[in-house]
N, C-alpha and C positions, 0 to 999 in steps of 0.2 A: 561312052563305053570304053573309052583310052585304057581304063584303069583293067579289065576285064581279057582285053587285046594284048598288053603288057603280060599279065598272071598267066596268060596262055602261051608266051613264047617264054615266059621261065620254067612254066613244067614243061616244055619240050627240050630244053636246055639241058633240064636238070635229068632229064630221063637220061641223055645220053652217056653220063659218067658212069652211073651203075650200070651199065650195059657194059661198056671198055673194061669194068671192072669187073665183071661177073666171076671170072676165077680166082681174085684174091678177098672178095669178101661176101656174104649171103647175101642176096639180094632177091626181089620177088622176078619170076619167069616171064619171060618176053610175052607171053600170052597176056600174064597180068598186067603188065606196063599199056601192053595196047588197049585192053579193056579200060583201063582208069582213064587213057587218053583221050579213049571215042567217050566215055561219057562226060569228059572234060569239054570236050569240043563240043559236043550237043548243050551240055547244060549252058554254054557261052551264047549258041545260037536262038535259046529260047529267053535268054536276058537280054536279048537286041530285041528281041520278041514282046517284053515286061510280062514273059511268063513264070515269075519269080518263084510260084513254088514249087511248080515242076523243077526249075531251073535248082533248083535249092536239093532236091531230092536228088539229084544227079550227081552235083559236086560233093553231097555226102558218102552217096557209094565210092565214087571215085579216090574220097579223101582216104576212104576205109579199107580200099585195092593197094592206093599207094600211097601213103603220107608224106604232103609235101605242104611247102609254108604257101606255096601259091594259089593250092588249090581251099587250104584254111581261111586266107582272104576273101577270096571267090563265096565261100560258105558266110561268112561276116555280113560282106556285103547284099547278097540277096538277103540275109534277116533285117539288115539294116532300113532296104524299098521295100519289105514287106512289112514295115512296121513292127518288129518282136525285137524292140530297142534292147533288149535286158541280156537277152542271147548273143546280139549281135559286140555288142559292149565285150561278153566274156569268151568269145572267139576272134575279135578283135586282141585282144590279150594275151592269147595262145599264138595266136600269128606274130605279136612281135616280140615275145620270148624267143619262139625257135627262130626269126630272124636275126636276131637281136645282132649287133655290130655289122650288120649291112647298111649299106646305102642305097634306098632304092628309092622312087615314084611311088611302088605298093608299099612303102613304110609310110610317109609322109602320107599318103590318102588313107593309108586305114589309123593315122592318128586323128585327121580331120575329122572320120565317119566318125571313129569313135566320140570324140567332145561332140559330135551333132546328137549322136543317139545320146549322151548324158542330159542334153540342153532340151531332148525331145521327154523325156521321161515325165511321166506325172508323178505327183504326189499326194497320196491321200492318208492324212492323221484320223485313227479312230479311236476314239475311249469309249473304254467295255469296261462295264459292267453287269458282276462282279469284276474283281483286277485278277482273278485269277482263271478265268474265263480262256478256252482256246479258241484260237480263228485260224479259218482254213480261208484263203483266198481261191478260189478258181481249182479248187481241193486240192491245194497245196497247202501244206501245216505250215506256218507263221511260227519264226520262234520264238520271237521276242513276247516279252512279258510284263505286268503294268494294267495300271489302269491304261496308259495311253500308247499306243503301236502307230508309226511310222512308216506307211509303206511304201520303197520306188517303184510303180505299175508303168506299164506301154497305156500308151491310151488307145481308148476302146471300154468294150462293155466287162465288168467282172460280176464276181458273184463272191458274196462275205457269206461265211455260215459261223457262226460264233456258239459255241458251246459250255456247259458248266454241269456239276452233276449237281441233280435238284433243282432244274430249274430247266425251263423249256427253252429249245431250238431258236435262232433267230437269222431266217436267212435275209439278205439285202442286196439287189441287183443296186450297180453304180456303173456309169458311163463315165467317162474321163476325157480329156481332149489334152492335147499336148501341151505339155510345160503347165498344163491344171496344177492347183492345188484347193484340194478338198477336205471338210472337214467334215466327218460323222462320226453321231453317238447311237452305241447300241446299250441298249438297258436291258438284261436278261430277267422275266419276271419268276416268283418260284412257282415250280408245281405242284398243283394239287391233286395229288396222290388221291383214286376212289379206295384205293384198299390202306390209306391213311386211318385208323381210329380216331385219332383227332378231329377228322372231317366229318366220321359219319354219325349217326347216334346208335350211342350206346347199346349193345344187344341185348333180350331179353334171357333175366336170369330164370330158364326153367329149371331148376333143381330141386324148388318146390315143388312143382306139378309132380314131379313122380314120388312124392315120399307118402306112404300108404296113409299116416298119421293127418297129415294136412286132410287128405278126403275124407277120412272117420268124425274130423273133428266139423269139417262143413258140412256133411252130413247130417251130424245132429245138431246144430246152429238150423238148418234148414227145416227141419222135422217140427223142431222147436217154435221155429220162425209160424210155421202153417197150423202148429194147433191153437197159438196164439191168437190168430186171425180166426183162426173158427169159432173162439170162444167169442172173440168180438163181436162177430155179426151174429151169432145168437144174441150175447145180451143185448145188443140194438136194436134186434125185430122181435124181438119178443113181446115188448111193451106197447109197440107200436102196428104191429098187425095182426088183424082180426084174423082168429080161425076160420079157415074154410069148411063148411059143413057140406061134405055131399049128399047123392040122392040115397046112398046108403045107411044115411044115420051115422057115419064113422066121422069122426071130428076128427080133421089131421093139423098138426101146428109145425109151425119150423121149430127144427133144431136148438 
């Protein structure tokens, strides 16, 4: 925790010149200085602790009271032991910009952290398809484009959702381990649309059913159709069955 110990006697350091100075240039109010301090000094106390996200929550308010290149280290480093290498890397960055042409301990360690967080980074190549397909990592939009996307991940668990219009969803949980390199393919299939025509069969054309003409003319097709038959079945029983005589003397025949 040297490193941690050190960042705490520079923003104590540094606190003191804006103060000497307070009349000849804006500076944040001695209330503010001491609020960014005490949260400085707690957040240090719960990194001896390894309570790195609290600790991390702290030194960002404090960074946000007062900005200082000490307390931007402070912030690198707890992302660094808490593994969110990607963050840690581009606040490592911003700390040694605003440093830049010093000589310090917190230069050299946060150049170290940084090559560790680069060396920790996974990698995971996907080819999607289609190539013109979007991917959202961890629902962050990807912007590169391709059949094939390259991506530097922290290791740990993500989540791909890959998207294309006409064509369904495809989500993909992926775990990663440090300095991994992973290769996945997503194949997006197309959808099938129910209110598609293509898919479905063809609707029936009523426009017939309602034209008066079509029923006039079945009509008598129909009529036609049953005196036809009547004429049949007489001349078929006729020949072939005997009259019924009843007790009345009246002889009746079919039709």
């Amino acid at each position: 925790m040297r490193a941690l110990v050190v960042a705490l006697l520079l923003f104590t350091s540094v606190l003191a010149a804006p103060i000497a100075r307070a009349q000849e240039t804006t500076t944040p109010s001695d209330v503010t200085l001491a609020e960014a301090q005490a949260l400085f000094r707690h957040a240090v106390e719960l990194g001896d602790q390894d309570r790195w996200a609290e600790a991390l929550e702290l030194f960002r308010r404090s960074l946000a009271l007062v900005p200082r290149p000490s307390t931007e280290f402070n912030v690198g480093f707890a992302l660094f032991r808490l593994g969110r290498f990607r963050e840690a890397i581009t606040t490592f960055d911003r700390y040694l910009a605003a440093s830049q042409g010093e000589t310090s301990e917190l230069r050299a360690e946060a150049v170290t952290r940084r090559g560790q967080a680069i060396a920790n980074l996974a990698e995971l190549t996907v080819d999607v398809d289609p190539s013109d397909a979007t991917l959202r990592v961890d629902g962050a939009l990807d912007t590169a484009v391709g059949p094939t996307r390259t991506l530097s991940l922290d290791p740990g668990r993500h989540l791909l959702l890959a998207t294309s219009p006409g064509h369904d969803e495809v989500q993909r949980e992926v775990s990663l381990l440090s300095a991994e390199h992973r290769h996945e393919r997503i194949d997006l299939a197309l959808t099938i649309a129910a209110s598609d025509p293509t898919t479905t069969p063809a609707a029936r054309d009523t426009s017939l059913l309602d034209d008066p003409i079509f029923w006039i003319v079945s009509g008598a097709i129909v009529v036609a159709i049953g005196v036809g038959v009547g004429i049949g079945v007489g001349v078929a029983t006729s020949g072939t069955t005997a009259p019924y005589e009843g007790s009345s003397g009246v002889v009746l025949r079919m039709p």
